[in-house]
C-alpha positions as CSV (number, residue, x, y, z in Angstrom):
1,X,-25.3,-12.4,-21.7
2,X,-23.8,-15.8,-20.7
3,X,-20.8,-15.6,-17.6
4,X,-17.3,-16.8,-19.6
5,X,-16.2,-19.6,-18.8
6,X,-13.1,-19.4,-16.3
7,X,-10.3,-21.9,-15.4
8,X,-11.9,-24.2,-12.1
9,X,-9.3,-23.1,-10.0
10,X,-10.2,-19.7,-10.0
11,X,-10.6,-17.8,-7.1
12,X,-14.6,-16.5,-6.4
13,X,-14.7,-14.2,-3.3
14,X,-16.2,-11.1,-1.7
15,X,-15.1,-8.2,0.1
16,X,-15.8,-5.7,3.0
17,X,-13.7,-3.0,5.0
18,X,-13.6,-3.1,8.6
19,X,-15.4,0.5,9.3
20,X,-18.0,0.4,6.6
21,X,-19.3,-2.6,8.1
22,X,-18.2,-3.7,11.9
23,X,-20.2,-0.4,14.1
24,X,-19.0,-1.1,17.5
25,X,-16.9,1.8,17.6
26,X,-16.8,2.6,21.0
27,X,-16.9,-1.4,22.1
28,X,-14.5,-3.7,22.9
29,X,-11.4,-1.3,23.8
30,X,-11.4,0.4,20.4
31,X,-9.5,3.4,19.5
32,X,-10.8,6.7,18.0
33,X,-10.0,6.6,14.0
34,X,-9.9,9.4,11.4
35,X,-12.5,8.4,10.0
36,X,-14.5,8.6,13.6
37,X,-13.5,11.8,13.8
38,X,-14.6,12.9,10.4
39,X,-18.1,11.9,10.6
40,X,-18.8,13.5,13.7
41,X,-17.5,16.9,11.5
42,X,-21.3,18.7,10.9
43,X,-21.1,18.4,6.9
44,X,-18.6,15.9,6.0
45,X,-21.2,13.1,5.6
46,X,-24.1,12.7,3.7
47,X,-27.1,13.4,6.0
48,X,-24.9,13.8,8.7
49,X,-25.0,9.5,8.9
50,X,-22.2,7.9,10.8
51,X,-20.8,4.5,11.4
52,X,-21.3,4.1,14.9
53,X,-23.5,0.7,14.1
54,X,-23.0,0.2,10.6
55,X,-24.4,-3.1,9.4
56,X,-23.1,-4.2,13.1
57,X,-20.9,-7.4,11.6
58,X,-19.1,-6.5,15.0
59,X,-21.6,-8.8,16.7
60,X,-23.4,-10.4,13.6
61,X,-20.0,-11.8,11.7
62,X,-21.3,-15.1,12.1
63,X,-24.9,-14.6,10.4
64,X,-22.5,-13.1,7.4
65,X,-20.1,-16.2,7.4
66,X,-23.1,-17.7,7.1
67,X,-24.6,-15.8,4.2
68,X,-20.8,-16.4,2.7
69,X,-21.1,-19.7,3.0
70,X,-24.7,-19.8,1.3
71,X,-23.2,-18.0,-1.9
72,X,-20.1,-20.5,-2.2
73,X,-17.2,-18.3,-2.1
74,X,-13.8,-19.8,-2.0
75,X,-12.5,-16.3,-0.2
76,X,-13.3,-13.6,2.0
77,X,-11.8,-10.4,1.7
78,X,-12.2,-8.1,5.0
79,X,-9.9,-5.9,7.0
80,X,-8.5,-5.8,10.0
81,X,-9.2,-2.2,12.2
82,X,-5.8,-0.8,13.2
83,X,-7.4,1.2,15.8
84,X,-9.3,-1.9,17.2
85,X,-6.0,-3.9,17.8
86,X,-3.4,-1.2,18.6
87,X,-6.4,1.9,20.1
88,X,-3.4,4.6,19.3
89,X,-1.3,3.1,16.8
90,X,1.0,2.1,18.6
91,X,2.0,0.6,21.9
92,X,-0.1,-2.2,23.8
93,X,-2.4,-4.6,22.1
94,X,-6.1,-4.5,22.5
95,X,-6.3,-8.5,23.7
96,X,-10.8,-8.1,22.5
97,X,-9.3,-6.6,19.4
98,X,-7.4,-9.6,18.6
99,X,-10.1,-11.8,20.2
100,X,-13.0,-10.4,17.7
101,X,-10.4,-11.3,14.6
102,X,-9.2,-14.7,16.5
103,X,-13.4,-15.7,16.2
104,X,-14.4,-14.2,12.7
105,X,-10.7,-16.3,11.5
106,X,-12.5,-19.1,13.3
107,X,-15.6,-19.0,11.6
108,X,-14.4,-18.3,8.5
109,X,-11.7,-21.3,8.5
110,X,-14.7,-23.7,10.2
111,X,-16.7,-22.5,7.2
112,X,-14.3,-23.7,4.2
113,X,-13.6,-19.9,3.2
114,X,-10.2,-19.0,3.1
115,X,-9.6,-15.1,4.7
116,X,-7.9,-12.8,2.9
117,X,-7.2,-9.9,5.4
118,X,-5.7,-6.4,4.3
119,X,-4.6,-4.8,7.7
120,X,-4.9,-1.4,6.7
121,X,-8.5,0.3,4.8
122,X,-8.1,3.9,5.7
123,X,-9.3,3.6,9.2
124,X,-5.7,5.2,10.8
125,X,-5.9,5.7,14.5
126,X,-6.9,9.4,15.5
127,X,-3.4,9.6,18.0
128,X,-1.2,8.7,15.1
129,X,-3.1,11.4,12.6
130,X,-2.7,13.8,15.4
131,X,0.8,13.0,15.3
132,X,1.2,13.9,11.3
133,X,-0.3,11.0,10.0
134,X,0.5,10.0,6.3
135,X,2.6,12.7,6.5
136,X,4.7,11.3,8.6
137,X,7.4,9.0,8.4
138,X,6.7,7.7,11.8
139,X,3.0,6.4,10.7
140,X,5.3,3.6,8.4
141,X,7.2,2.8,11.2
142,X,4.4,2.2,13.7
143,X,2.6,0.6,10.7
144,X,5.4,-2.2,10.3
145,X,5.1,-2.8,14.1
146,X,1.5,-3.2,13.6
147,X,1.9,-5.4,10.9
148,X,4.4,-7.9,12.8
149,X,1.8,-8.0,15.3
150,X,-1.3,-9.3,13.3
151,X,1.4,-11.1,11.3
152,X,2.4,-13.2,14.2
153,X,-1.3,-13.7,15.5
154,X,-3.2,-14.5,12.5
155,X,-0.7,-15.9,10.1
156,X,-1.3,-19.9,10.5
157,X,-5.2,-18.9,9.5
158,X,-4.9,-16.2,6.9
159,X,-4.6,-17.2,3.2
160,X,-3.7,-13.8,1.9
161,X,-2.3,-10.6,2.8
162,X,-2.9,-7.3,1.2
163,X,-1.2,-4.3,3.5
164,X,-3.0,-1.1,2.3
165,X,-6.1,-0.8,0.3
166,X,-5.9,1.8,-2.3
167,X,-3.3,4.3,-0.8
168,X,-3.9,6.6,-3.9
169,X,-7.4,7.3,-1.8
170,X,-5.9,8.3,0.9
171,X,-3.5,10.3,-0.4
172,X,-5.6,11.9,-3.4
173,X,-9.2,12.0,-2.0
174,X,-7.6,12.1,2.3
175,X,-5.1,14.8,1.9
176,X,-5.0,15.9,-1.8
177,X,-8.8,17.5,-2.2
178,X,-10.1,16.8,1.9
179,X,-13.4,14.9,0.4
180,X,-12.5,11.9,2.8
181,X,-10.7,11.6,5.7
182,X,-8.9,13.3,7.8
183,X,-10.2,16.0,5.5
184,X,-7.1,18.0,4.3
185,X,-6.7,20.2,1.3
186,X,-3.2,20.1,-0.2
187,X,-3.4,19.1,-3.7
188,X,0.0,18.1,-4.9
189,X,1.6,18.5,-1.5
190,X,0.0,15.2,-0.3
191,X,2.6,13.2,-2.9
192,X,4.6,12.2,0.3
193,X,1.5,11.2,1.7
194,X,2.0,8.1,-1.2
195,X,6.1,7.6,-0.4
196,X,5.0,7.1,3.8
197,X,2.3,4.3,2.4
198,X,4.2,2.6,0.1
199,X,7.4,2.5,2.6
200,X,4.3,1.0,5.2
201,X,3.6,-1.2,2.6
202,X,7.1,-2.9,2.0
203,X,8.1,-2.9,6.0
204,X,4.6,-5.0,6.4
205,X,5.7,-7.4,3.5
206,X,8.7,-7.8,5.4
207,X,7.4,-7.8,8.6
208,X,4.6,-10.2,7.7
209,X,7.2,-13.2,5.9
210,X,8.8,-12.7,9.2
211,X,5.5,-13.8,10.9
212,X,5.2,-16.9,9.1
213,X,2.2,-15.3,6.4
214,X,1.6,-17.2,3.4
215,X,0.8,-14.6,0.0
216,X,1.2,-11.4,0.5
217,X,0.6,-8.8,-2.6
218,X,-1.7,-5.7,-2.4
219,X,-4.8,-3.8,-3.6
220,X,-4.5,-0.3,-5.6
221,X,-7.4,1.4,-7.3
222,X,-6.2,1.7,-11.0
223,X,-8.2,3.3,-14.1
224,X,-7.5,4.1,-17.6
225,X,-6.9,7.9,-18.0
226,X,-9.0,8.7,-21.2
227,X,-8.4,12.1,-23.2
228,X,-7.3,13.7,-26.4
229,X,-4.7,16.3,-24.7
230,X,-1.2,13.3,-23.9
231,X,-0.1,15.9,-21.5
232,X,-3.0,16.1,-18.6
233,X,-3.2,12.4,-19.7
234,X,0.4,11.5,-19.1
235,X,0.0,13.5,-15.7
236,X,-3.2,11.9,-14.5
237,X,-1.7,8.5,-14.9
238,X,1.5,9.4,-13.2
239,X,-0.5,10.4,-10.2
240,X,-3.0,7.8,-9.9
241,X,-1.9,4.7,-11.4
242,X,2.1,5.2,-11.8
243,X,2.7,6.9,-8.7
244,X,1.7,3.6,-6.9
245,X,2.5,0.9,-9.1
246,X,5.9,1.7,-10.3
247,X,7.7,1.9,-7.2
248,X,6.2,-1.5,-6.1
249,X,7.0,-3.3,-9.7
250,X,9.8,-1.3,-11.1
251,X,11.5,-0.3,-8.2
252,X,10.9,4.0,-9.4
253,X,8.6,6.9,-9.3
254,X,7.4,8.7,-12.4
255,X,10.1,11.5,-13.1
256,X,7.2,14.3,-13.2
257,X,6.5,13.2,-9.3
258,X,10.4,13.2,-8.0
259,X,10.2,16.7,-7.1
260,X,6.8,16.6,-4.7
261,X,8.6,13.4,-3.0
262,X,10.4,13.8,0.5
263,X,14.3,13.8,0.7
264,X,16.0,10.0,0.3
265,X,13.0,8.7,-0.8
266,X,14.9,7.0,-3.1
267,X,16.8,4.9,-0.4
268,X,13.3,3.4,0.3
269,X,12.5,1.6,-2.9
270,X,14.1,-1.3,-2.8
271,X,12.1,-2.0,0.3
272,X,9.1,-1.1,-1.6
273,X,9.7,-3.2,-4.2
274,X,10.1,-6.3,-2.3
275,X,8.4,-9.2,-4.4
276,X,4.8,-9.8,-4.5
277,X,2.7,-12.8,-4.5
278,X,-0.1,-11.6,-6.2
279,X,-1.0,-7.8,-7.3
280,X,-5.1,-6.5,-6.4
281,X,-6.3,-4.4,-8.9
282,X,-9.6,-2.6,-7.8
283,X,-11.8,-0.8,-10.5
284,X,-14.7,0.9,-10.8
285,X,-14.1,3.2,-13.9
286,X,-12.2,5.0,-16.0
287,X,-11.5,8.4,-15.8
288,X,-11.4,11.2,-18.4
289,X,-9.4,15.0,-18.4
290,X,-8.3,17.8,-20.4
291,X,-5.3,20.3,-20.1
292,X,-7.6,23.1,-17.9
293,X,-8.9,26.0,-19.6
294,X,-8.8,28.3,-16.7
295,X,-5.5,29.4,-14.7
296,X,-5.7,26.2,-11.9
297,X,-2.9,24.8,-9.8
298,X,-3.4,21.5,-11.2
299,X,-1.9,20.6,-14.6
300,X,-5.1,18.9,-15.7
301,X,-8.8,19.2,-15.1
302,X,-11.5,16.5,-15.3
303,X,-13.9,15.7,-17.3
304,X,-17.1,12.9,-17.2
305,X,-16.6,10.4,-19.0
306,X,-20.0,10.4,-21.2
307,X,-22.2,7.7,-23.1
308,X,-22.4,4.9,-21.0
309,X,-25.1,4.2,-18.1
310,X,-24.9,5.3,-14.2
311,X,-24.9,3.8,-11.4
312,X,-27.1,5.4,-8.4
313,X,-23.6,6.5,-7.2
314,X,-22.9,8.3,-9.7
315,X,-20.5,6.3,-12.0
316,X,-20.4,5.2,-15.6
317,X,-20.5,1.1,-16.2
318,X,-17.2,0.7,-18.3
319,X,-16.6,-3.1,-18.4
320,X,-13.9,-2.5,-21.0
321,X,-11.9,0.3,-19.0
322,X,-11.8,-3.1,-16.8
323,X,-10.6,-5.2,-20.2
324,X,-8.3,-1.9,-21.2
325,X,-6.5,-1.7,-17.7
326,X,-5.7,-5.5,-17.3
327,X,-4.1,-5.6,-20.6
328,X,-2.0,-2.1,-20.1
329,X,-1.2,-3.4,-16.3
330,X,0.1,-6.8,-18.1
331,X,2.4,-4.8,-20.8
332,X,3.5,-1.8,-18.8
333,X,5.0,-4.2,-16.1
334,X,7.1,-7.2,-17.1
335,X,7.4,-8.8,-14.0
336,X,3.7,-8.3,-12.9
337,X,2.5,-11.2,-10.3
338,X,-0.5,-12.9,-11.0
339,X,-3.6,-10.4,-10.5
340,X,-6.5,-10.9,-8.5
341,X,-9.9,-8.4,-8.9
342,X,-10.1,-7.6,-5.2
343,X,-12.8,-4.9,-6.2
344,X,-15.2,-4.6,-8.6
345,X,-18.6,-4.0,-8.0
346,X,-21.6,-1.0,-8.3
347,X,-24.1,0.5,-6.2
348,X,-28.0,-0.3,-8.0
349,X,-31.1,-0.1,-5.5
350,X,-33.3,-2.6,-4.7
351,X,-33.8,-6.7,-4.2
352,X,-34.3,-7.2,-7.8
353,X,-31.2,-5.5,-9.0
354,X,-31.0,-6.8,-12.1
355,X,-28.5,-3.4,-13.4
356,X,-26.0,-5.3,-10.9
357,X,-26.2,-8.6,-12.3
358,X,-25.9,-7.0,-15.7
359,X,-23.0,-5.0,-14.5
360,X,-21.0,-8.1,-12.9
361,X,-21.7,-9.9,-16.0
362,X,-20.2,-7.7,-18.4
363,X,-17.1,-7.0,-15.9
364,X,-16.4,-10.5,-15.7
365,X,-16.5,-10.8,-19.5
366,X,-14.1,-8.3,-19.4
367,X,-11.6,-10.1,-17.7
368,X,-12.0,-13.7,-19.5
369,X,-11.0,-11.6,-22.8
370,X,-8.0,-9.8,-20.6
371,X,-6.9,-13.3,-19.8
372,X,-7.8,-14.6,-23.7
373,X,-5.1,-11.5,-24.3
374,X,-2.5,-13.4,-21.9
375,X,-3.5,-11.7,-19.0
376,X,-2.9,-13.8,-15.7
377,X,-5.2,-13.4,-13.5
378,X,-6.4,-15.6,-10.4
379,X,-9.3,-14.4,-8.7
380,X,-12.5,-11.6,-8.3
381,X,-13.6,-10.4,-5.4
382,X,-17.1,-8.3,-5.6
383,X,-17.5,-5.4,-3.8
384,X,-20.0,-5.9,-1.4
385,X,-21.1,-9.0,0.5
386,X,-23.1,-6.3,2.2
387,X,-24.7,-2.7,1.9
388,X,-22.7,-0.7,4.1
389,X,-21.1,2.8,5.0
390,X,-20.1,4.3,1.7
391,X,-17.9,7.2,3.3
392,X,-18.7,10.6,2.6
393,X,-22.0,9.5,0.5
394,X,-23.1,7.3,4.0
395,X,-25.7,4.4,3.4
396,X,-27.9,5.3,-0.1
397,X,-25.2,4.1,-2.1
398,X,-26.2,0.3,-2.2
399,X,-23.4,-2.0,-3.3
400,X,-24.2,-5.0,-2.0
401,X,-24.8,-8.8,-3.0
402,X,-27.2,-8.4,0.5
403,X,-29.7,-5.6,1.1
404,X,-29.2,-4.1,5.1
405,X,-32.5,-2.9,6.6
406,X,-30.1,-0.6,8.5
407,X,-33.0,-0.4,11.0
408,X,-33.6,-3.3,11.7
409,X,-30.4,-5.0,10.5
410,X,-32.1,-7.5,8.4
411,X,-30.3,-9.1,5.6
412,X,-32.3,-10.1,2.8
413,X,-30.0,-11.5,0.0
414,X,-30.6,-9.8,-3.5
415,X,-31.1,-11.5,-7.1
416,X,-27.4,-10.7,-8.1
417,X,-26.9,-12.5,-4.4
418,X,-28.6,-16.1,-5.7
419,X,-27.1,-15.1,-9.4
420,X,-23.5,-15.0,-8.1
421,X,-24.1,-18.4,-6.3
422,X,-25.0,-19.8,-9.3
423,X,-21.9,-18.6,-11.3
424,X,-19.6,-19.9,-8.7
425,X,-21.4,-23.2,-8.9
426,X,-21.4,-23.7,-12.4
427,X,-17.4,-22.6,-12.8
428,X,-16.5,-25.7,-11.0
C-alpha cells in the first residue's frame, strides 16, 4: 500500500519518554520517582526487569541524535525527568539535571531537529507521591513551579511544549486499577486524580508563556469507545476521552463525572482551558464494552475488540479507530487547534518487521483521509525511535524504529527504520 501523499510542510518526527529510555537513575543527582519505586515492588514488572540502564540514552543521546538525524525527522519528541531536575519535586534545582537537557537541546538544535519536550511522562518524584501525589492539590502547584523553571531554561531552544503526557494513564491505569505506577486501586475515586493534572496542566501553560516558550498544546491518549449498549458507551467515553478533553477545549467536565470531582473544581477551568497551540492526540486503538453482566462497581465492563490482527503486545491494528477518532475529535470540539499525532506506533519483533511498516502505513492512510474529511492536522510522531522500557510489560514489547541489544546496547536500525526515512524523504 502506497504512503498518501501529505502537504510538504508537514511535521515527521519521533518520540521517547524520559524513563523508558535515559537509565541513569541513580546518576547525576537524580531523585527517586514512582516509577523507581514500583519496579523495585517483587511482581509489578514483567520478569522482575527494571529501568536502572534502560537503552542508557543518559550517556548515549548523541549516538540517537545521530540515528535521528539519519532517518530525517523534522522533530523530536522526548521528555524532560521531573525528578532529574527538581530530585523531590520541589525546592533546589539539580544544576547536571539541567546540564544533561542543556546538551541533548544542543545536539538536537546543532542537528537541524527541532525538540519538542513534554515536561511531565509519569515519572513524579517519590517525595511528592509520598506527599499525596495526584491526589493532591499541592502536586499542581509544585508542578507550575517546575514548569516556570524548565520554561525559563530551555525555552529559546524548544519548539514545542506539551505539559503532561496522557494524564488519563495516570489517573486510570496509576490510581484507578494499580496496573502502573504508584500502584493504587481506587477505581472511580481516582477522578480527582484527572482535576490535579489538568489544573497542572493550565498553570504550566501559563507558567511556560511566561518563560518566553514558543507552542504549547498537549498529548492525551484518546480512542473510540465501540459497543452496542449507548450507556457503558456514553460512560467509557466520559471517562477516558471526555474527562480530559472537555475541560481543556470547552471549558467543562462531563456531567456524569461532577460528582467524583473535588470541591471548586469548577473555579479551575478557566485556567484549564487556557488556549492551545496545537492539541497531541496519541492512539493505539480503540476500545470496546458492554453494560456488565455481573453486580461490579463499575458501570461498564470491557470487552476485546475482535477481528483485526495483534500486535506482540497484545493490541488489535485499527487504522480506522485512528481515521474515526480524528474525525469525532474535529466535530465534537469547534474550537479544536491544529492536531499533531504525537503517538502512534506498535510493538512487532524483529529487524525485518515488516507488520510495523504495514501498520504505520495503514495509520498514516488513516489520517490523510481524516484530513481529506477537513481534519487539520500538522504532524506524526511514531512511537519509538527506540526499543525501550515498556512499563509493567518491561523490554519484550518492541516498539521501536531501532532494535536495542539491551546487552550490549547496540542499535541496529530496523526495515520500518530505512522505510520511514524514505517516506520523509519523498514527502518533501
Amino acid at each position: 500500500m502506497p504512503v498518501p501523499h501529505l502537504p510538504s510542510d508537514f511535521v515527521w518526527g519521533v518520540s521517547t519518554a524520559a524513563f523508558q529510555i535515559e537509565g541513569a537513575t541513580r546518576e547525576g543527582g537524580r531523585g527517586r520517582s514512582i516509577w523507581d519505586t514500583f519496579a523495585a515492588t517483587p511482581g509489578k514488572i514483567a520478569r522482575g526487569e527494571h529501568a536502572d540502564v534502560s537503552t542508557d540514552h543518559y550517556h548515549r543521546y548523541l549516538e540517537d541524535v545521530a540515528l535521528m538525524s539519519e532517518l530525517g525527522v523534522d522533530a523530536y519528541r522526548f521528555s524532560l525527568a521531573w525528578p532529574r531536575i527538581q530530585p523531590d519535586g520541589r525546592g533546589p534545582v539539580n544544576p547536571e539535571g539541567i546540564a544533561f537537557y542543556d546538551r541533548l537541546l544542543d545536539a538536537l538544535c546543532e542537528a537541524g531537529i527541532d525538540p519538542v519536550a513534554t515536561i511531565y511522562h509519569w515519572d513524579t518524584p517519590q517525595a511528592l507521591e509520598d506527599r499525596g501525589g495526584w491526589l493532591s492539590r499541592e502536586t499542581a502547584e509544585r508542578f507550575a513551579e517546575y514548569a516556570a523553571i524548565v520554561g525559563e531554561r530551555f525555552a529559546d531552544r524548544v519548539k514545542m511544549w506539551i505539559p503532561l503526557n496522557e494524564p488519563m494513564v495516570m489517573s486510570i491505569y496509576g490510581y484507578g486499577i494499580g496496573e502502573y505506577a504508584p500502584g493504587k486501586a481506587l477505581l472511580l475515586d481516582a477522578i480527582p486524580t484527572a482535576h490535579h493534572q489538568l489544573l497542572a496542566h493550565g498553570l504550566a501553560v501559563t507558567a511556560l508563556r511566561a518563560a518566553g516558550a514558543g507552542a504549547v498544546g498537549t498529548a492525551n491518549n484518546h480512542s473510540p469507545i465501540w459497543g452496542e449498549d449507548p450507556e457503558p458507551v456514553s460512560f467509557l467515553d466520559a471517562l477516558i476521552n471526555r474527562l480530559f478533553a472537555d475541560p481543556i477545549l470547552l471549558g467543562s467536565y462531563p456531567e456524569v463525572l461532577h460528582d467524583r470531582l473535588p470541591d471548586g473544581f469548577a473555579d479551575d477551568l478557566p485556567t484549564i482551558a487556557a488556549p492551545l497551540d496545537f492539541y497531541g492526540v496519541n492512539y493505539y486503538e480503540p476500545m470496546a464494552v458492554r453494560a456488565p453482566r455481573t453486580p461490579d462497581p463499575l458501570p461498564f465492563e470491557l470487552i476485546p475488540v475482535e477481528g483485526y490482527p495483534m500486535t506482540t503486545n497484545g493490541s488489535p491494528v485499527v487504522p480506522e479507530g485512528l481515521r474515526e477518532l480524528l474525525i469525532l475529535l474535529h466535530e465534537r470540539y469547534p474550537e479544536m487547534p491544529p492536531m499533531h499525532i504525537t503517538e502512534n506506533g506498535c510493538s512487532f519483533d524483529g529487524i525485518h518487521d515488516s507488520d510495523r511498516i504495514d501498520f504505520l502505513t495503514t495509520h498514516l492512510a488513516a489520517v490523510r483521509e481524516a484530513m481529506g474529511a477537513g481534519v487539520d492536522v500538522r504532524g506524526y510522531f511514531v512511537w519509538s525511535l527506540l526499543d525501550n522500557f515498556e512499563w509493567s510489560k518491561g523490554y519484550a514489547p518492541r516498539f521501536g524504529l531501532v532494535h536495542v541489544d539491551y546487552d550490549t546496547l547496540v542499535r541496529t536500525p530496523k526495515d520500518s527504520f530505512a522505510w520511514y526515512r524514505d517516506v520523509i524523504e519523498q514527502s518533501r
